[in-house]
N, C-alpha and C positions, 0 to 999 in steps of 0.2 A: 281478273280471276273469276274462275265458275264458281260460285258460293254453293252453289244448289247439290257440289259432293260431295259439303260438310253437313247437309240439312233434311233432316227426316219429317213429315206427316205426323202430326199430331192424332192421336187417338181418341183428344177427351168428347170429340162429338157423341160418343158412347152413349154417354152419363147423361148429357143436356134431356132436359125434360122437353116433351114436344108441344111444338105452338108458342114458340116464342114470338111476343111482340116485332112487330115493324122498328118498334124505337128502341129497342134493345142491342149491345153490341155487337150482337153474331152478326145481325147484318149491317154494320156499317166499318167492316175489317176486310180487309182483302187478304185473303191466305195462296199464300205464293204455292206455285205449280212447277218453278224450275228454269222459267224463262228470265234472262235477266231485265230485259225489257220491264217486265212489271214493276222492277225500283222506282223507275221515272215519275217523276210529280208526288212520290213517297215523304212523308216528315218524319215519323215513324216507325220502327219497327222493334215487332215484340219475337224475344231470341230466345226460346228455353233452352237451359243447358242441364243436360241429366248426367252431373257431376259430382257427385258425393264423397271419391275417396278422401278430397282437404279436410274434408271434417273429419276429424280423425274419432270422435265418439259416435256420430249419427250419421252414417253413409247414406241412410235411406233420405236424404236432403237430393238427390238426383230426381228420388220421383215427383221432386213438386211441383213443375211448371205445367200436367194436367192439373193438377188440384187446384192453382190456380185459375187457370182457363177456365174448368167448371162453374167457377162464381161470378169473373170476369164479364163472359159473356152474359149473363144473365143481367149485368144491370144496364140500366138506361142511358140512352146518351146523351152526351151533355147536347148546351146550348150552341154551339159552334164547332163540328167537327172536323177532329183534327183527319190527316190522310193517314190512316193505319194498314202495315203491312204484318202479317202473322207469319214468320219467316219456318216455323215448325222448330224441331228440338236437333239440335251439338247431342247426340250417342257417342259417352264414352270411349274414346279410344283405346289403344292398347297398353298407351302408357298411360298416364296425367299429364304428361306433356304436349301428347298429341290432341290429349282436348285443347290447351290452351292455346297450339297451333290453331287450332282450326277457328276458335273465339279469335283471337288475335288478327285471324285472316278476314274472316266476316267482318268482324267491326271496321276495322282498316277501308272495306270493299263500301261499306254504308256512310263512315264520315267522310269519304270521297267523294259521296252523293250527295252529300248534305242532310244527312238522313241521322237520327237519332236512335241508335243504340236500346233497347228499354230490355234490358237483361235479367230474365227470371232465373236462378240460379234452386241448387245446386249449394255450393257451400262457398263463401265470400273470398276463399283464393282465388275465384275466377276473376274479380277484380286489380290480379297482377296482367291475367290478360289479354282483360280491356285497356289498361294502360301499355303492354306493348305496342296495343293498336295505335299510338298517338308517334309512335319511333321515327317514322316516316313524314311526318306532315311539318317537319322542321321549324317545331315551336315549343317551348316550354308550357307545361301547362297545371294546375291545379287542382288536387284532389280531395275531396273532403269525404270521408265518411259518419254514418249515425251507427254508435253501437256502448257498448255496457262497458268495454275497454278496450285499450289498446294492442292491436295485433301486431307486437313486436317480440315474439316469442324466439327461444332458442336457434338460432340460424343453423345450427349443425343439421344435415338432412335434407330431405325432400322438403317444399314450398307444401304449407298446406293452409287452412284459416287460423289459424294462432299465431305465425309469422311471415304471412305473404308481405307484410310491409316493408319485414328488412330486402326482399328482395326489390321493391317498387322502390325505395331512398339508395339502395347501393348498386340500382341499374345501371348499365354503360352502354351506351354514352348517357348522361343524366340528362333527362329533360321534364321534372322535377324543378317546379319554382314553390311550388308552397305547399302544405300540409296542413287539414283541421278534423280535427274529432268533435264532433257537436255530441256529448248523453254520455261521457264516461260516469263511472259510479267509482267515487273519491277510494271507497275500500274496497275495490278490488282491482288497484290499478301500483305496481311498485312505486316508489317513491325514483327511482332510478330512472325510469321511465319519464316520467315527468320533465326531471331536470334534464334529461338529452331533448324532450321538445323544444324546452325553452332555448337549449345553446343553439339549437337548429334552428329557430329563430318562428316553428312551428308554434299551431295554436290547439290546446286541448282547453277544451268549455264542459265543465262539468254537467252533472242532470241539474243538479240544487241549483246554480245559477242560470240555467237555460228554462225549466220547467217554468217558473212564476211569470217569467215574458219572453214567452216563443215568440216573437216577435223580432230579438236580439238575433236571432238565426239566420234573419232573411237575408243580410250584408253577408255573412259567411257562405250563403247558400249561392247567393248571386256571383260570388266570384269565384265558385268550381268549375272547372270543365268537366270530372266525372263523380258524379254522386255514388256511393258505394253505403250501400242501407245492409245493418244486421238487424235481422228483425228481432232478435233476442233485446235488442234493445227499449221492445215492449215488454211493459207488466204481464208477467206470468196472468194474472187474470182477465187479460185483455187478447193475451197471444199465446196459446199455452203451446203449443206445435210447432215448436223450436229448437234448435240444438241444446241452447243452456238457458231456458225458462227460467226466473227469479223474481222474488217478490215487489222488485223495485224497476222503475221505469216509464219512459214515455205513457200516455194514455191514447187510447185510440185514435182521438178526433186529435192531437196534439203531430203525431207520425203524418197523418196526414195533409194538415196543414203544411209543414215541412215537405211532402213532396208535391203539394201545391205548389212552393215558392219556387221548387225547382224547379218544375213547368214552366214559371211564369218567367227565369233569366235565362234574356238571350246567348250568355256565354256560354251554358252551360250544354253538352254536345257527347252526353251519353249517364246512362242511369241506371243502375243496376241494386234488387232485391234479391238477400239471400239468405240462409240457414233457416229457412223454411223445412221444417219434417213432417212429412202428412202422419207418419206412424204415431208420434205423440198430438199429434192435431184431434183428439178423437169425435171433437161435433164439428170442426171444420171453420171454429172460429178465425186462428191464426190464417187459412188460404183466405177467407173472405175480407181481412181485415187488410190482405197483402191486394186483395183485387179492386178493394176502395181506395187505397194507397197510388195504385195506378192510374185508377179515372182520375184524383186529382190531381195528379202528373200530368196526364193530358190535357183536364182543363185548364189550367194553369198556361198548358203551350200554348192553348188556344186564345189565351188573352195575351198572349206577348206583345210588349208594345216597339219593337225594336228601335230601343232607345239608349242603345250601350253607345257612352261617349266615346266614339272612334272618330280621327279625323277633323270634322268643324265641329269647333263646340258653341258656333252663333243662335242653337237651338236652344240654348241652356243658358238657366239664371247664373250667372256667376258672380261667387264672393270670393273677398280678397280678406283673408285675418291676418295679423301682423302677433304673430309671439313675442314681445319687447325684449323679456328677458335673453333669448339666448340667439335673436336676429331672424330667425325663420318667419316665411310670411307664407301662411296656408292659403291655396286655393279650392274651393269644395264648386261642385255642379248640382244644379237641380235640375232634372227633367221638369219639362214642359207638361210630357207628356202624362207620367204616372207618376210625378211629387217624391223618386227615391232619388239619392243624394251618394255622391262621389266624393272623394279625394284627391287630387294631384300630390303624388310624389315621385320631387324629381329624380332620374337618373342618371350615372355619367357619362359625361361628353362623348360621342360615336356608339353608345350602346341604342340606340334609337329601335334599330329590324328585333335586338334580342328582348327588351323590354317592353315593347310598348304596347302589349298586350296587360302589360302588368302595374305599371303605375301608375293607372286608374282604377284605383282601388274603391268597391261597395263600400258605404258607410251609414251611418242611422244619423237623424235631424241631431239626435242628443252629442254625438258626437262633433257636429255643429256648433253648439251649443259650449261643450265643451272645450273647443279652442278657442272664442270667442270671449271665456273667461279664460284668457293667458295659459291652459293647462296642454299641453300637447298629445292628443290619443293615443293611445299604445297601439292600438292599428297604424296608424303611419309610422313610428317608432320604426316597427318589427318590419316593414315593409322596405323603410329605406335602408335596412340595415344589411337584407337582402339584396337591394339593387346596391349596393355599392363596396 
């Protein structure tokens, strides 16, 4: 398919101050002209989408993906450049549907290429779809979002950011294996909601137990295929230029970190920032904190060690734990390469082509640790509970 008759020229070259640095990102980004040829040898590609109606309070979330760019290029490039394509902006179509076609259709056209989705949005429905985009590639796959709560909002209606998710868990055909919220805020999330994660076998991680060790995030982060970032999910005084600004939330350098890790896992094969409002942005903090968010997504790709246990695992420490009590005998991997640590959970007999993306499950040392004193993880719990 021709991508280039869903994608318009960016304008923010406008604004850019002149004389930018050699080392700076303007020029180490290739901005596509139309030709499809230009994907080739691409890792990357940055997609704005000037989509606003999902937000149903702050439409003006379409104009951010200049506001972003403005800051973007301005900073420096890391130590190992990744190959970036700047694909230009998704213009509104006549429906909401028809943007999602056209999102849907682009991504679809770039994971075909191996090429990494980096979706500046617009308002976080557009993350129903990127995951259309996956419909075709005949694999179940994992999505984790960062946000203040959960978007499982009244289904009656149009798809917008307050309930894109019932449409992304009661899509058909499902291909939907797992679900995480990493930064919900305990009071402002129903109680009712909660308890259908748990029967779905999904995982919501509060801010209070994720904030004190972001570190906790990196297994849940490693084992998404599409990251879906609400920026509201930072502190009002770190990110004010939001759809629902609020006093409570990630810290600057904490967001970022997190989309470090998601840079740095091989599985992970699209990433999307959203609810971005330039209109409540008024010194421009929240664009620039969304355009450091980004370089650490890339640096992070840039150190990928492509060490996801697919296949032989003769490259990897392997333990054997024996749970006495209930007969289970845990298998865990350590990379060689970068010292992070897997789980084997088994699945049933002939499910091998549907699963076996999936039960090799990210895990932390601690949780090592923890089945090694008799205790069995509730990540492997929740996982095989899924596969069988």
């Amino acid at each position: 398919m021709d991508i280039s008759v869903f994608l318009t020229q960016s304008s923010f070259r406008d604004r850019l101050p002149v004389g930018l640095l050699p080392s700076q990102m303007l020029n180490h980004v290739h901005f596509f002209q139309g030709e499809e040829n230009e994907l080739e040898g691409m890792q990357v590609a940055i997609l704005g989408v000037n989509e606003g109606r999902g937000s149903l309070q702050r439409p003006t979330t379409a104009d951010a993906p200049d506001e972003f760019r403005n800051y973007f290029y301005q900073l420096h490039c890391y130590d190992q450049p990744v190959k970036v394509i700047d694909l230009g902006n998704i213009l509104p179509g006549n429906s909401i549907e028809d943007t999602y076609y056209a999102v849907n259709q682009t991504c679809q056209v770039l994971l075909r290429k191996g090429i990494v989705p980096l979706i500046i949005g617009g308002s976080q429905d557009i993350t129903y779809a990127n995951y259309q985009a996956y419909e075709k590639m005949e694999q179940t796959v994992n999505l984790v979002t960062i946000d203040y709560r959960l978007d499982f909002g009244k289904s009656e209606g149009d798809v917008n950011s307050k309930n894109y998710l019932n449409k992304v868990v009661l899509h058909k055909p499902n291909y939907l294996f797992n679900y995480s919220n990493i930064g919900h805020q305990r009071y402002l999330v129903e109680t009712d909601l909660l308890e259908l994660m748990s029967n779905m076998y999904f995982d919501a991680h509060r801010l209070g137990d994720i904030q004190p060790f972001i570190q906790r995030s990196e297994p849940i982060i490693r084992n998404a295929d599409i990251l879906s970032v609400d920026m509201s999910a930072v502190r009002m005084a770190e990110s004010p230029g939001t759809t629902h600004p609020g006093p409570n939330g990630f810290y600057g350098d904490q967001i970022a970190q997190l989309c470090r890790y998601a840079g740095m896992s091989d599985k992970l094969t699209s990433f999307g920032m959203y609810e971005l409002d330039p209109v409540m942005d008024i010194a421009g903090h929240a664009a620039q904190l969304a355009s450091q968010m980004a370089w650490c997504f890339l640096e992070g790709f840039s150190q990928r060690k492509g060490d996801y246990p697919v296949g032989d695992h003769s490259d990897y420490f392997k333990y054997i734990v024996p749970i006495t009590h209930d007969g289970h005998e845990l298998i865990f991997y350590k990379s060689h390469l970068s010292d992070r640590w897997w789980m084997d959970v088994p699945y049933p007999s002939g499910m091998a082509t549907k699963y076996e993306r999936h039960h090799l499950v990210p895990c932390t040392y601690e949780e090592f640790q923890q089945a090694s004193g008799e205790e069995m993880p509730d990540r492997w719990w929740k996982t095989y509970q899924k596969l069988v």
